[in-house]
MARDOKOL-111980 format. One record per atom (N, C-alpha, C): residue in three letters; x, y, z. Coordinates in steps of 0.1 Angstrom, whole numbers, plus 5000, padded with zeros to 4 digits. Layout:
ALAXYZ ...
end
This chain:
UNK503849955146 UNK503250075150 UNK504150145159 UNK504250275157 UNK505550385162 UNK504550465172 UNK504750455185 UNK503650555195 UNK504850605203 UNK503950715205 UNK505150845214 UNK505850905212 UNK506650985216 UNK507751045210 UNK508550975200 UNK508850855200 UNK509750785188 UNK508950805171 UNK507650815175 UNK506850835165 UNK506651005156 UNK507351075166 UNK507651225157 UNK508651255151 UNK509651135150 UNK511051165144 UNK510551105128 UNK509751045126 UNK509650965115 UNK508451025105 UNK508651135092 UNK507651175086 UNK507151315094 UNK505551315089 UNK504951405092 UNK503351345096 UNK503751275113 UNK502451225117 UNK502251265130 UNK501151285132 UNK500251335150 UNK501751265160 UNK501751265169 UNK502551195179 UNK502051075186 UNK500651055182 UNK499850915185 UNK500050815178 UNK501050865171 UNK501450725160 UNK501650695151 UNK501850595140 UNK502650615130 UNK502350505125 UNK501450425109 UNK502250305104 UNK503450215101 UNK504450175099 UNK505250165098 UNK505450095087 UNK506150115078 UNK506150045063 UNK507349985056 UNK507049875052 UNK507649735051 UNK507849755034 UNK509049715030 UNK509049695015 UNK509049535014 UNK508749515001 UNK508449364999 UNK509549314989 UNK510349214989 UNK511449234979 UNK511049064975 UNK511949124962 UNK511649004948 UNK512048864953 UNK511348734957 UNK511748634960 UNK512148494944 UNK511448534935 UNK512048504922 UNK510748394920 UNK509748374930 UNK508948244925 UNK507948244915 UNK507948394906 UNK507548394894 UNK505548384900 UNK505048444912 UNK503748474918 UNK503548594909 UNK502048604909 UNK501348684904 UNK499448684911 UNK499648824913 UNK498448854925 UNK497749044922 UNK496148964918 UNK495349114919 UNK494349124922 UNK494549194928 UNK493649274941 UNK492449364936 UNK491149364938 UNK490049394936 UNK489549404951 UNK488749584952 UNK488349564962 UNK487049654965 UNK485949714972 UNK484849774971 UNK484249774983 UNK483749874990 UNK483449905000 UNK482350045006 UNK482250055018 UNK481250165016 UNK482350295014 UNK481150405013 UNK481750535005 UNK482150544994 UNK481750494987 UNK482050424973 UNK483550384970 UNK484050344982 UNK485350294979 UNK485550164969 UNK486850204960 UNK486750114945 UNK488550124947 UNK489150014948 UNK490349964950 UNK490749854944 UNK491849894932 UNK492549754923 UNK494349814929 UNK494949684928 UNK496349624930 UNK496649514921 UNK498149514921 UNK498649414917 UNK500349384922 UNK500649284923 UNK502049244929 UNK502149134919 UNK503449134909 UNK504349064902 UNK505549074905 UNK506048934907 UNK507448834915 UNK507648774897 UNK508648824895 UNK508948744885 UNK511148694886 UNK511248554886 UNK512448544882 UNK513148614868 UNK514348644869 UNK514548694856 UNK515748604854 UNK516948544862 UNK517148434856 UNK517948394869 UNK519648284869 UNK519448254884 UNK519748364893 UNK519848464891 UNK520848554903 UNK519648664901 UNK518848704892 UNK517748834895 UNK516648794893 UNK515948914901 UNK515048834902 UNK514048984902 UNK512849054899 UNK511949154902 UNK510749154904 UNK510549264915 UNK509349264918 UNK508449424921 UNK507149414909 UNK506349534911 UNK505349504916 UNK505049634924 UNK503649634934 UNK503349754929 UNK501749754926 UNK501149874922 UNK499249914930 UNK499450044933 UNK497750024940 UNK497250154940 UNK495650154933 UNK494750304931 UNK493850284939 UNK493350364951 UNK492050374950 UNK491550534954 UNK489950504955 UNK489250584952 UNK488050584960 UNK488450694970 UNK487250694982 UNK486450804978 UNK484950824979 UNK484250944981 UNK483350954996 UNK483551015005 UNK483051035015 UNK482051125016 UNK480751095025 UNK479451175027 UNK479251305034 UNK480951325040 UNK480551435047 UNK481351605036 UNK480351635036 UNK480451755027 UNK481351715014 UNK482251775011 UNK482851785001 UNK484351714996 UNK484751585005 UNK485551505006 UNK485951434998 UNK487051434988 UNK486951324980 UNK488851244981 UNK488951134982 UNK490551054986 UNK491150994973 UNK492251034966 UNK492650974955 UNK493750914961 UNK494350854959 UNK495350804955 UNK496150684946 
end
């Protein structure tokens, strides 16, 4: 987490702060992981992360994630 001025150089966020975001790189161990998730406001959220070796020297990895928020206050709706 990025607070204070060091947090306005980075993007387009308030000056209170910032997430800070991590890439996840291919470790080759051939894992496989999916994410299911549900919540209030009718939040409905799937993922998946695939690590796959491809032989000794490569190796790939996809991360993928939808959700879908609807909120109660007026006319709000969150895709991504």
């Amino acid at each position: 987490m990025l607070k204070g001025l060091s947090s306005v150089l980075y993007g387009q966020a308030n000056p209170g702060g910032l997430v800070n975001i991590l890439f996840k790189e291919a470790s080759g161990s051939n894992e496989n992981e999916v994410i299911f998730k549900t919540g209030t406001g009718k939040l409905a959220e799937v993922g998946i992360d695939l690590d796959r070796a491809l032989d000794d020297e490569w190796a790939c990895r996809i991360v993928g994630d939808a959700k879908q928020v609807n909120w109660q206050a007026g006319d709000v709706a969150r895709q991504r």
